[in-house]
KOLPAMAR-960508 format. One line per field, with one value per atom (N, C-alpha, C): atom name; chain; residue in three letters; x, y, z. Coordinates in steps of 0.05 Angstrom, whole numbers, plus 32768, in hexadecimal, padded with zeros to 4 digits. Layout:
% residues N
atome: c(CA_...);
chaine: c(A_...);
residu: c(ALA_...);
px: c(X_...);
py: c(Y_...);
pz: c(Z_...);
END
This chain:
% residues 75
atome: c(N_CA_C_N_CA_C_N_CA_C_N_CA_C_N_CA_C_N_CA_C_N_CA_C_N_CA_C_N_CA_C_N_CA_C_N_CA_C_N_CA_C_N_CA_C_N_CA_C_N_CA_C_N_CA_C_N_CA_C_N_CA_C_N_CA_C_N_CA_C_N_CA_C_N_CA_C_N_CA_C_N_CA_C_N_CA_C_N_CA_C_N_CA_C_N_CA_C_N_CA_C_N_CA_C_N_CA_C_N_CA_C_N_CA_C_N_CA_C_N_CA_C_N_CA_C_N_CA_C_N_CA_C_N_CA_C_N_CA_C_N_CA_C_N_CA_C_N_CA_C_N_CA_C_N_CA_C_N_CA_C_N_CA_C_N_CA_C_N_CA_C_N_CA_C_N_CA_C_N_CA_C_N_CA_C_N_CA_C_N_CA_C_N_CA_C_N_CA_C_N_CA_C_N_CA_C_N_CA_C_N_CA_C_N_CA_C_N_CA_C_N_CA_C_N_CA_C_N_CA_C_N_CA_C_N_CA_C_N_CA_C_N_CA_C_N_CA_C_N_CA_C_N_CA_C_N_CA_C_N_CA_C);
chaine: c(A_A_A_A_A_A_A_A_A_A_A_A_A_A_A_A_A_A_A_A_A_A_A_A_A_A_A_A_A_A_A_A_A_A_A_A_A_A_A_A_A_A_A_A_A_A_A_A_A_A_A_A_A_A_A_A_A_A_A_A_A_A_A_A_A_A_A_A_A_A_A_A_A_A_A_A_A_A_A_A_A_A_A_A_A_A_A_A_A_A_A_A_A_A_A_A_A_A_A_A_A_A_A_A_A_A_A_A_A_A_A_A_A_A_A_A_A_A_A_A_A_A_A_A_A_A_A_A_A_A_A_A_A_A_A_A_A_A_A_A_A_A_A_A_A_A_A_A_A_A_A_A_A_A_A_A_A_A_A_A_A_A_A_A_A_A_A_A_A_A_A_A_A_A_A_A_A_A_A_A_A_A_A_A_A_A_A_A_A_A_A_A_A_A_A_A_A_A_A_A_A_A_A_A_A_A_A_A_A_A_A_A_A_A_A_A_A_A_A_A_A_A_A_A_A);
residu: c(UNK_UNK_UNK_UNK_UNK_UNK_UNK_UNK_UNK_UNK_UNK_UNK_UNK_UNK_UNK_UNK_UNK_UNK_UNK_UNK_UNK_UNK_UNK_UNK_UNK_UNK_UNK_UNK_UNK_UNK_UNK_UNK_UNK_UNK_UNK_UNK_UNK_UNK_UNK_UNK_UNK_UNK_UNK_UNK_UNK_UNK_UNK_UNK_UNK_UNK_UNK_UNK_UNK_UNK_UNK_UNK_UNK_UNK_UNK_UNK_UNK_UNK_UNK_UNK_UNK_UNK_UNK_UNK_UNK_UNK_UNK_UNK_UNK_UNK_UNK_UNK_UNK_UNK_UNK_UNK_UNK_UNK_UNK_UNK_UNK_UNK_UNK_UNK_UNK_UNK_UNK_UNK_UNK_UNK_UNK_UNK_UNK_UNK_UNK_UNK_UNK_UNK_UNK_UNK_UNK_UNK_UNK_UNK_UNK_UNK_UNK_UNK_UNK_UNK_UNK_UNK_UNK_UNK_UNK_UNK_UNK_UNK_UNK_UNK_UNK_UNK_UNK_UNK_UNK_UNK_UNK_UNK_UNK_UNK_UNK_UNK_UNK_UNK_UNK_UNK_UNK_UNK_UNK_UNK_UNK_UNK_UNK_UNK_UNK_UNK_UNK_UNK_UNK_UNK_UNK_UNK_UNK_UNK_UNK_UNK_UNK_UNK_UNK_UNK_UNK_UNK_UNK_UNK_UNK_UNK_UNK_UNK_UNK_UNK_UNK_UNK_UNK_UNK_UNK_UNK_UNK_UNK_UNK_UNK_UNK_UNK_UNK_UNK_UNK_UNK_UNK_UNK_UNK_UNK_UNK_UNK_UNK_UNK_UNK_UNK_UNK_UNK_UNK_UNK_UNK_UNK_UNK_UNK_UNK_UNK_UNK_UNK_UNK_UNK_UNK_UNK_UNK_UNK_UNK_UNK_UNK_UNK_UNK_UNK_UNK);
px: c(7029_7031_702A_7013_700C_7024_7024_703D_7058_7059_7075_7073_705C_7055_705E_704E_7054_7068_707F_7096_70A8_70A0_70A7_70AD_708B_7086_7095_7093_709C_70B0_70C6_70E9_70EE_70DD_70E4_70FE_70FE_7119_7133_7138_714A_7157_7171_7182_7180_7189_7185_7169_7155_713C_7136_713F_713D_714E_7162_7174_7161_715F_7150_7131_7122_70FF_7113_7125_7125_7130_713C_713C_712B_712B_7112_711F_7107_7103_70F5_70FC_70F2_70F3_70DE_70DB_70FF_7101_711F_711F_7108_70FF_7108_70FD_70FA_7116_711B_7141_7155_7151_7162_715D_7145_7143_7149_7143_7153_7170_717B_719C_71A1_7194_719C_7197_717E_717D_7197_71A0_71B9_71D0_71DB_71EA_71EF_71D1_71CE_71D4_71CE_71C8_71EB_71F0_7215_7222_721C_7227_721F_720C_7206_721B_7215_7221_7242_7250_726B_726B_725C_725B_725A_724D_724B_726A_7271_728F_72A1_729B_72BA_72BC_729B_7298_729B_7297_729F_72BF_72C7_72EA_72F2_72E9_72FA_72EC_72E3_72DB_72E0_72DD_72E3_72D5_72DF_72D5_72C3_72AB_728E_727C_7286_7274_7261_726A_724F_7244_7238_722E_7225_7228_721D_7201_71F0_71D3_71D3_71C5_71BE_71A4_71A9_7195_717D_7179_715C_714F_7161_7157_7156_7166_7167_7145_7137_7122_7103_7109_70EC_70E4_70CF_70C8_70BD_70B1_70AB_70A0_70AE_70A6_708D_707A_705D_7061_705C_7060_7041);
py: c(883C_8858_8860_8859_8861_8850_8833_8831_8840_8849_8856_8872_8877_8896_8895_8878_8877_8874_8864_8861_887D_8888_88A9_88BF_88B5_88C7_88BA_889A_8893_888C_889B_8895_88B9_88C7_88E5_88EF_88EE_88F6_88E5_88D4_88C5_88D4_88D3_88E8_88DE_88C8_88C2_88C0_88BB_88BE_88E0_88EB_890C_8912_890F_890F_8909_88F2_88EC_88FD_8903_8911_8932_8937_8956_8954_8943_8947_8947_8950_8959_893A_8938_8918_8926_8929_892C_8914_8912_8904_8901_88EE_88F0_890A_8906_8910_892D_893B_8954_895C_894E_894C_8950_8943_8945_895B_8965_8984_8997_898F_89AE_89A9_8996_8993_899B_8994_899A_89BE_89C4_89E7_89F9_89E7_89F8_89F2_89E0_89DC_89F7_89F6_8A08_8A2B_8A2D_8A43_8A4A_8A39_8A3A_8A40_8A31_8A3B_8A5A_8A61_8A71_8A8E_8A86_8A9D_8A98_8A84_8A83_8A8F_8A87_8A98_8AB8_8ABE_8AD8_8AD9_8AD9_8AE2_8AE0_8ACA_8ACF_8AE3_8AED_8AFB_8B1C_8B1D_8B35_8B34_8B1F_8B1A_8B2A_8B1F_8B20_8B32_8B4C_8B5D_8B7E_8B8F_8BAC_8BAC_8BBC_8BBF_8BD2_8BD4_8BE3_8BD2_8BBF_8BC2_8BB1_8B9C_8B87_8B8C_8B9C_8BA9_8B88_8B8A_8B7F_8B81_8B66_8B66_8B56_8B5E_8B49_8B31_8B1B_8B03_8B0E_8B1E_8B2A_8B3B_8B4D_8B5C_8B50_8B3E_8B2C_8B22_8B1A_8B09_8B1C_8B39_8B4A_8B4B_8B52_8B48_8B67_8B6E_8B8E_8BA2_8BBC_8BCC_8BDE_8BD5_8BE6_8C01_8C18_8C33_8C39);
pz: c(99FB_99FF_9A1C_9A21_9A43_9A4F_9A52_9A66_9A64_9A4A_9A48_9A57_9A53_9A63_9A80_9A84_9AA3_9AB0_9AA2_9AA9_9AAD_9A8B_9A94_9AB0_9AB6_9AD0_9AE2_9AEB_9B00_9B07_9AE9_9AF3_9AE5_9AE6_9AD8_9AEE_9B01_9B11_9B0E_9B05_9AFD_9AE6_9AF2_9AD4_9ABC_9AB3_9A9E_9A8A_9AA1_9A95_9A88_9A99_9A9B_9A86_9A86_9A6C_9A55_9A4A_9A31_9A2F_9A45_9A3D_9A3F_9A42_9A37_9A24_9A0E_99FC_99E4_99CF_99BA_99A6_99A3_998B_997D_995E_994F_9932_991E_990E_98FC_98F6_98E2_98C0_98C2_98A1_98B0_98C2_98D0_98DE_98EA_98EB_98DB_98CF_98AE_9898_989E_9883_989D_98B6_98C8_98C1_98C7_98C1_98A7_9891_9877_986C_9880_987B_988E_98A5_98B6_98A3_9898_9884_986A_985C_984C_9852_986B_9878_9880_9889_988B_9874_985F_9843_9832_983F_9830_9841_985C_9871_986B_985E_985D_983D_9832_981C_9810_9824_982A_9837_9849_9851_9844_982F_981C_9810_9802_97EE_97F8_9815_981D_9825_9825_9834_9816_97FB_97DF_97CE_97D8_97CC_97D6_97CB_97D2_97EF_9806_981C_9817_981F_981D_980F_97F3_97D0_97DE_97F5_97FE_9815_981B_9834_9849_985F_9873_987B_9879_987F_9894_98A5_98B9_98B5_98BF_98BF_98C2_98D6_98D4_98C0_98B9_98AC_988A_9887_986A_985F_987E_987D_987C_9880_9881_985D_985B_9843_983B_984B_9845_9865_985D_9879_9872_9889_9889_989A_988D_988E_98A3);
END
């Protein structure tokens, strides 16, 4: 791991080196439930649009992402 460090530093201006250390490596296990929760998160947001596309205009009010996620407001 140290020589790999070192190689790091001592080609870090080299594009391609520079290329690959700004990108984020993450575990596969940890990759795969973020991809599988954007997935979910897509379905649910297309879900919602149909259900407002095929219903009375007003009956499904519009919530925003943020405000979906507060849990309670302190007075």
């Amino acid at each position: 791991m140290n020589y790999n460090q070192k190689l790091k530093e001592k080609f870090q201006y080299h594009p391609k080196i520079r290329r690959i250390a700004q990108h984020r490596h993450l575990p596969k296990s940890i990759f795969c439930q973020i991809k599988e929760q954007r997935i979910m998160r897509e379905a649910r947001r297309r879900k919602e649009l149909n259900r407002r596309k095929h219903s009375k205009p007003g009956s499904v009010p519009f919530v925003s992402e943020r405000k979906k996620h507060i849990v309670a407001v302190v007075k």
